[in-house]
C-alpha positions in Angstrom: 123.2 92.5 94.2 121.5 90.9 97.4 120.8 95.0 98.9 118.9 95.6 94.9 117.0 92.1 95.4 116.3 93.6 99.0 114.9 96.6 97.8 113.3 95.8 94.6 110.8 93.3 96.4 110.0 96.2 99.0 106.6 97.4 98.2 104.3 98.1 100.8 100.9 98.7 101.2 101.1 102.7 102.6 97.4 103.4 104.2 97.5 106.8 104.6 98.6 106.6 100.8 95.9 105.0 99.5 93.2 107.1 101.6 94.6 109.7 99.9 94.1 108.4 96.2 90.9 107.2 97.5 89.3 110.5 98.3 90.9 112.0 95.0 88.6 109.9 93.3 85.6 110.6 95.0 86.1 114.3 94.5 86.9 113.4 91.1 83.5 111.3 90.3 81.6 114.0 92.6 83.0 116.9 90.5 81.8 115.0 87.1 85.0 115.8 85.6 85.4 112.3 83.9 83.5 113.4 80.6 87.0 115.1 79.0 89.1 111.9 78.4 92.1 114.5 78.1 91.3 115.3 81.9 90.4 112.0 82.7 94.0 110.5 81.2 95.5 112.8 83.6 94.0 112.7 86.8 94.6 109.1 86.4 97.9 109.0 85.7 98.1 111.4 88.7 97.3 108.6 90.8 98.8 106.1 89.5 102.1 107.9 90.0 100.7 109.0 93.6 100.6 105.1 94.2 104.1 104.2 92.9 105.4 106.8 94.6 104.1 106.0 98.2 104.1 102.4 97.7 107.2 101.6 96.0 110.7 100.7 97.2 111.3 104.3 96.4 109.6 105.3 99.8 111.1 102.7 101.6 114.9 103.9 100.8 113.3 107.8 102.0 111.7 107.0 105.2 114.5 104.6 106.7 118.1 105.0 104.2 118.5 107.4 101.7 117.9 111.3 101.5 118.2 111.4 97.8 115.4 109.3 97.8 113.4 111.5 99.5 114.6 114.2 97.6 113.1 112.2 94.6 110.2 111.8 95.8 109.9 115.3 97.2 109.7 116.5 93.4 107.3 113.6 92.7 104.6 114.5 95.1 105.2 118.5 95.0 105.9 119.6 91.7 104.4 116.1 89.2 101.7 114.8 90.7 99.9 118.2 91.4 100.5 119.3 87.7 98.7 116.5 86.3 95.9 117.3 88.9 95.5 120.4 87.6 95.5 119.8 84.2 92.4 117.0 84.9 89.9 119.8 85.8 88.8 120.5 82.4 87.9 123.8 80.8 84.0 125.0 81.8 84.4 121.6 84.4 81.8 123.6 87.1 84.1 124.0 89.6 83.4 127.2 92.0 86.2 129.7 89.8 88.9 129.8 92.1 90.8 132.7 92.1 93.8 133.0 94.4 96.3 135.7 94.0 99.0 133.8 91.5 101.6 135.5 94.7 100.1 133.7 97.1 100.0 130.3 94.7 103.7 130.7 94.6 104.5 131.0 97.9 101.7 127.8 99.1 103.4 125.7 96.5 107.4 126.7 96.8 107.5 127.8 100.9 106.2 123.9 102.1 109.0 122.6 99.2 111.5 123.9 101.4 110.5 124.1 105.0 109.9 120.2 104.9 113.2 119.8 104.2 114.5 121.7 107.5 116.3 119.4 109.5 113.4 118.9 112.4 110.2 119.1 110.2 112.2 116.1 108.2 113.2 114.0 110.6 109.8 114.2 112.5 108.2 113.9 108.7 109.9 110.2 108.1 109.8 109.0 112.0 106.1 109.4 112.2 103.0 108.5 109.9 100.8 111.0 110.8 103.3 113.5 110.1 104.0 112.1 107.4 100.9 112.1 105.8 100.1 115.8 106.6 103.6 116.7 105.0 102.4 114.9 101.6 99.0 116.5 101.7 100.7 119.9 102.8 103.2 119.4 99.8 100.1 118.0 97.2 98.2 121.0 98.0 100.8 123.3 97.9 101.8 122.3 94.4 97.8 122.2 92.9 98.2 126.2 94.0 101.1 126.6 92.5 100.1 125.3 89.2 96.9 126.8 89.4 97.8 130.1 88.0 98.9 128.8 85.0 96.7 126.5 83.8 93.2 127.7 85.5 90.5 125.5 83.7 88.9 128.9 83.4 91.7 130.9 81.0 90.5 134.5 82.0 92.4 133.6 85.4 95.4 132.8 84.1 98.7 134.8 84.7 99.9 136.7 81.3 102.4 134.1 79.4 105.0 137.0 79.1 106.1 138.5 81.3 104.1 137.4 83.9 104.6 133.2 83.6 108.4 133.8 82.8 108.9 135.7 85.8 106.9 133.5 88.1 108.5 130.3 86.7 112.0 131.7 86.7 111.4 133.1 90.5 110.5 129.3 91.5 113.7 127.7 89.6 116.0 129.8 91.6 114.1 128.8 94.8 114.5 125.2 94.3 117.9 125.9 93.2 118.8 127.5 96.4 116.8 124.6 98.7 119.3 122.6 96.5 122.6 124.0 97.9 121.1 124.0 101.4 120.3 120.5 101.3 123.6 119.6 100.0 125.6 121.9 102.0 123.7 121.7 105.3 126.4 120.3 108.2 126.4 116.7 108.0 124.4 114.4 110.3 121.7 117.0 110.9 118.9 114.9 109.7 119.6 112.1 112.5 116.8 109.8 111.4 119.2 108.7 108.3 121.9 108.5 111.0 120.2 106.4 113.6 117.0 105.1 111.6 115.8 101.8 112.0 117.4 99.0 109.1 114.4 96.9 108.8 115.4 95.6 105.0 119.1 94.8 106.7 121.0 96.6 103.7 122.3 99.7 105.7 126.0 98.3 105.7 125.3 97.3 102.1 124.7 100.6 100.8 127.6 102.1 102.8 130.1 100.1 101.7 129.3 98.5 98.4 126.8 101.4 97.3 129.0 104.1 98.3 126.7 106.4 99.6 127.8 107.7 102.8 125.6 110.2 104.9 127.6 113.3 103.4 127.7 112.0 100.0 123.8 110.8 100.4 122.9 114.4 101.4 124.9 116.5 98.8 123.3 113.8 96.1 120.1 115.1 97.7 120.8 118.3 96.9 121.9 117.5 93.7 119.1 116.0 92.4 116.4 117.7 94.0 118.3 120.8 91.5 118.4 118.6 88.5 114.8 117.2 88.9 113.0 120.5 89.9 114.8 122.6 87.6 114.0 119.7 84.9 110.1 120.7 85.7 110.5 123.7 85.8 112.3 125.0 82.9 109.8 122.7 80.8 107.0 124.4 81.8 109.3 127.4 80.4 109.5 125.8 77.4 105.4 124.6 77.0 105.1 128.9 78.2 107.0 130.0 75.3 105.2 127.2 73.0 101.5 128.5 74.0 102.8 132.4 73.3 104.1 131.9 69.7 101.1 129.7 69.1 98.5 132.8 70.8 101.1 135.4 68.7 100.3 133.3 65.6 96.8 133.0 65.9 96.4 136.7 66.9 98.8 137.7 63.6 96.7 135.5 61.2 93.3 137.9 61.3 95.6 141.1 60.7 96.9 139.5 57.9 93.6 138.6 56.4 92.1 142.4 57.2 95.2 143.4 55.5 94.7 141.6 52.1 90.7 142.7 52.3 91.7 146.0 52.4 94.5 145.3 49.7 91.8 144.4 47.3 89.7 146.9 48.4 92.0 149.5 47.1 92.3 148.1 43.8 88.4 147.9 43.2 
């Protein structure tokens, strides 16, 4: 109970964070995006979870105790945070059309996903700030490309819902699946920073012992919910794909039948 105290009371202020957030905003005011209040909603709960996440006791427990944190977060700042960005650029917004290849999205948003979470990138990531920083940034942009495909604020730049979504969408489950198993399976007590990191909260014995979570069972957790979680985002997206297809199939089914009674009634004059 004293360790949960601990770690409930350890926010921080995160700097490089907040810079971050900060210049979001002034893009965001510069674009003059703010006059959808759909968009607006968004980007703002975009940073607000941006904030949380780099603030909270959550990134405490990643940087210094716990890879499942980090693996928690990882999904937070790569897959969450950059879909709500992407869905505040609104429709006809004025932004330059941006038109990467949607191949190229997928492999700048799922490659970074998984290289940060090689054993040296990782432990360099949460043992320095500057590295740390350019890892969230690296993972933030990585993940606004990723999305971008599918929900361009300019809808003649979207991928094709079927096949096209399916298949990309599918493609980027089994990824994360597969960084999954690595993480979990890698050979214990590669990532040395959770092995020798500094305990400045004093609750490394307390999460040992009266937690549970040893190093091994605190990296195939990782692994474990880095799956669930990613997967979780992914497959909803599935679901919001096959939503917006039956809705286009409906709508494009609706004039046919219309033409069809015209010409019904046609035939009887």
């Amino acid at each position: 109970m004293r360790a949960l105290t601990i770690v409930a009371g350890a926010w921080s202020w995160n700097g490089g964070g907040l810079v971050c957030c900060g210049v979001l905003v002034l893009i965001y005011i510069a674009l003059r995006t703010w006059k959808s209040s759909r968009a607006t909603l968004c980007f703002f709960a975009a940073e607000a979870l941006i904030m949380i996440t780099v603030c909270s006791p959550l990134d405490a427990l990643a940087r210094q105790y716990l890879l499942s944190a980090e693996a928690i977060e990882r999904v937070l700042v790569a897959l969450v945070a950059p879909y709500l960005l992407v869905l505040a650029v609104p429709k006809q917004s004025g932004i330059p059309r941006f038109h990467p290849d949607y191949r190229l999205s997928w492999v700048a948003g799922m490659a970074p996903l998984a290289a940060w979470f090689m054993p040296h990138l990782l432990n360099a990531a949460v043992a320095s700030n500057s590295i740390r920083l350019a890892e969230d940034a690296t993972l933030m942009a990585g993940g606004i490309l990723f999305w971008w495909p599918l929900h361009s604020p300019f809808s003649r730049h979207r991928i094709k819902l079927m096949p096209t979504s399916l298949f990309y969408l599918a493609v980027a489950t089994v990824w994360c699946s597969l960084t999954g198993l690595f993480l979990a399976f890698a050979q214990p007590g590669r990532f040395t920073h959770y092995v020798t990191g500094a305990d400045t909260l004093h609750i490394a014995d307390s999460i040992i012992h009266d937690w549970s979570l040893t190093r091994e069972y605190d990296q195939q957790t990782a692994g474990l919910l880095f799956w669930i979680f990613a997967a979780f985002c992914l497959l909803m997206e599935v679901m919001l794909v096959y939503l917006r297809w039956f809705n286009a199939t409906e709508e494009g089914a609706a004039p046919d039948s219309a033409k069809s009674r015209e010409t019904m009634i046609t035939d009887i004059h």
